[in-house]
N, C-alpha and C positions, 0 to 999 in steps of 0.2 A: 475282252473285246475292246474296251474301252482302253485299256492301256497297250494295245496294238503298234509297233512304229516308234516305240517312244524313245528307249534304246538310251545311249550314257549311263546305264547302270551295268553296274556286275548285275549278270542272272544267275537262278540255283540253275544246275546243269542235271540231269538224271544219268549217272556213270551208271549204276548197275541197276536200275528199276527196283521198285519196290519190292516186287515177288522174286527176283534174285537176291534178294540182304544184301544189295549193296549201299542201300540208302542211296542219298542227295549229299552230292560235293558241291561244294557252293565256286569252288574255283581256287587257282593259287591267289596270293594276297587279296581278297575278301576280307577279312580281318587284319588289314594292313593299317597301321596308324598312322600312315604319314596320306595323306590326304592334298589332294591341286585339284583347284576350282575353277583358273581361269584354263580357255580353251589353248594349244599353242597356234596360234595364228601368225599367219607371217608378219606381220603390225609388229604383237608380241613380241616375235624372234629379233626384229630389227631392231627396237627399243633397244632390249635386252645389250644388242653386239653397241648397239651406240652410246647407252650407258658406258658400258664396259670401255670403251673407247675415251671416252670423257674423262674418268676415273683414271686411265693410263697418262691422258695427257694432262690432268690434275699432278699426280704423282709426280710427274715429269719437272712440272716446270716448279713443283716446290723442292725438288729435293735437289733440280740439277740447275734451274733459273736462279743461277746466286749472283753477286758480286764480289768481287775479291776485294776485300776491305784493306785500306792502307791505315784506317786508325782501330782503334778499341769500340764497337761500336756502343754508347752508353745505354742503350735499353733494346738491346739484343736477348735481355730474359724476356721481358714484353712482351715483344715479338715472337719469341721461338712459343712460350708460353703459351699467348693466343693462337696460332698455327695446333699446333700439339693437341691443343682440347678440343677445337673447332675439327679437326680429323675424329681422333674418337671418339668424339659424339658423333659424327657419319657410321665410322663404325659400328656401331651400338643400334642403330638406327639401321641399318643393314641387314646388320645378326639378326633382330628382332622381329623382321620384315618375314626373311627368312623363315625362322623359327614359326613364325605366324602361318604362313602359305605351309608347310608341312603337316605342323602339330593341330590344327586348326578342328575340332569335330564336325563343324558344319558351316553352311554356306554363311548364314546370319552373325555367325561366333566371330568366320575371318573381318566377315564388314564391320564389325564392332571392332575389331583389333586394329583394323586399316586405319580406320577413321579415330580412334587413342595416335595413331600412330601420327598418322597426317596432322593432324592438328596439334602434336608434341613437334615434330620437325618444321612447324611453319613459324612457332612459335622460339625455337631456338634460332631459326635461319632468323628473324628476326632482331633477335638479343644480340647474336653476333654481328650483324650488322650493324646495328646501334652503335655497342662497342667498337666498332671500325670508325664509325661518322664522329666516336667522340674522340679516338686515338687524330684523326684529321683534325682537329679541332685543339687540339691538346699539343702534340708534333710540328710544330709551325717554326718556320725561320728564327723567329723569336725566344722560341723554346730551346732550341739546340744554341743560341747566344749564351743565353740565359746558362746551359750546360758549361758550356766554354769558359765564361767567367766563373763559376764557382769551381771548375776543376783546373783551371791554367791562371790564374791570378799571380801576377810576379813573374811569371816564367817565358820563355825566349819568345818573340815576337818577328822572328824572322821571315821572311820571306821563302813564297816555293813559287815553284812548278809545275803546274796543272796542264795535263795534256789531256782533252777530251776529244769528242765527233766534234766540237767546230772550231777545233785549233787548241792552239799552244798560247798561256796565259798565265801572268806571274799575280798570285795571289798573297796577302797577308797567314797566315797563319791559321788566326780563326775564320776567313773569309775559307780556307782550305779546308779545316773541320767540319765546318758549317755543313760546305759543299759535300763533302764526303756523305756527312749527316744525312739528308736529303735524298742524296742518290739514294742510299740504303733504306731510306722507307720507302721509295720510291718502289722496288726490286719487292720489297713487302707487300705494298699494298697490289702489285700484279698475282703475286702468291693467294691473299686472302679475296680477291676478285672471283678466281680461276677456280677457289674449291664454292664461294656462293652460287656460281654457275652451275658448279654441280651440285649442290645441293638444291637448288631450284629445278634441274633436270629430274633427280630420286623424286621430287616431292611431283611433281606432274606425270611418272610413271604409277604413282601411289594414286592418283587421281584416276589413270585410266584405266587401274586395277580393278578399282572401285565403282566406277560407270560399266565398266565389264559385266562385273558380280552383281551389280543392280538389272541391270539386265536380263543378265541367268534368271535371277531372282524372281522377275517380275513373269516371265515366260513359263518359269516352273510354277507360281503362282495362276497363273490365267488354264495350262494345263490339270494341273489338277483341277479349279471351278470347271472346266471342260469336262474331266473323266467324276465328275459329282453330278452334272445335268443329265451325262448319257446316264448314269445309274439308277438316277430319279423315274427317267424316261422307262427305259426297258421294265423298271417298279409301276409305273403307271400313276408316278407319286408328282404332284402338283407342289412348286412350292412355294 
């Protein structure tokens, strides 16, 4: 009686009663290991499509937001480098997520994995970040001169032609470098911008995962002290 209404769970079903041998089936997947805790709520579903949405235009603008380079760019490993790891580490951090909401035995287990989780991805979003503020800091006008003379020392000094968005403009050589230089971190740092967004998006889905399941949590908690009072009660037991 007490657990009357309560309902989200699989129930044993009676297919053939007792006194037919047909025993008690518990249902198909009962014994199913892959396990989901949050409710689908339309909230949920939205997140979900706007994630995914995020992630597309992530993708987009790293792989297709480029510029076409007129010199060698000198730390184009740097960059691709940091892009590349700063991706699968999302990745990993995905699967994991994944993995976790499926494989999960119980309610308490996924909030301990959420919260490994959340607290490993806030802490990378972090590192990489840093890494970015000290690439700014490191990447400066001065830096890519600095380039220039150790790699063009003695060699032609001639004049170009720089045509950009505010006109047509006759540059030195290494003022042309330079410029090139710049641009291309420039095109960078909108690339390494564009995936912290989404990583700060993953890491506030992992958060309302998490207020979700506390939730649940607290509700299955109050329920049960609920179905322990009526038992007491009907026992006639004080406590």
């Amino acid at each position: 009686m007490a657990f009357m209404g309560r309902g989200g769970f699989p129930s044993i079903k009676n297919t053939g009663g007792a006194r037919g041998g047909g025993g008690y089936h518990r249902g198909f997947g009962f014994h199913s290991r892959i396990h989901y805790y949050i409710p689908i709520t339309n909230t949920y579903i939205a997140i979900q499509i706007i994630l995914s949405l995020i992630i597309v235009a992530v993708l987009a603008i790293t792989f297709f937001f480029t510029h076409k380079p007129t010199i060698i760019d000198p730390i184009e490993s740097v960059k691709s480098g940091f892009i590349n790891s700063y991706l699968i580490t999302l990745g990993v951090l995905l699967f994991v997520t994944f993995l976790s909401n499926c494989f999960a035995k119980s309610e308490k287990a996924l909030i301990k994995l959420l919260v490994g989780i959340l607290v490993i991805s806030i802490i990378s979003m972090l590192v990489f970040f840093m890494q970015k503020v000290d690439y700014d800091k490191t990447y400066t006008y001065n830096k890519f001169r600095q380039i220039y003379t150790q790699q063009f020392t003695g060699k032609s000094t001639n004049t170009r032609v720089d045509i950009g968005l505010g006109g047509m403009s006759i540059k030195t050589a290494s003022e042309y470098y330079i410029s090139e230089c710049m641009e291309l971190y420039r095109y960078f740092s909108i690339k390494v911008y564009a995936i912290i967004i989404l990583h700060a998006f993953i890491n506030l889905v992992l958060i309302y995962q998490l207020v979700k399941l506390l939730k649940i949590q607290g509700k299955r908690n109050k329920m049960e002290k609920d179905d322990l009072i009526l038992f007491d009660e009907e026992q006639n037991i004080k406590i």
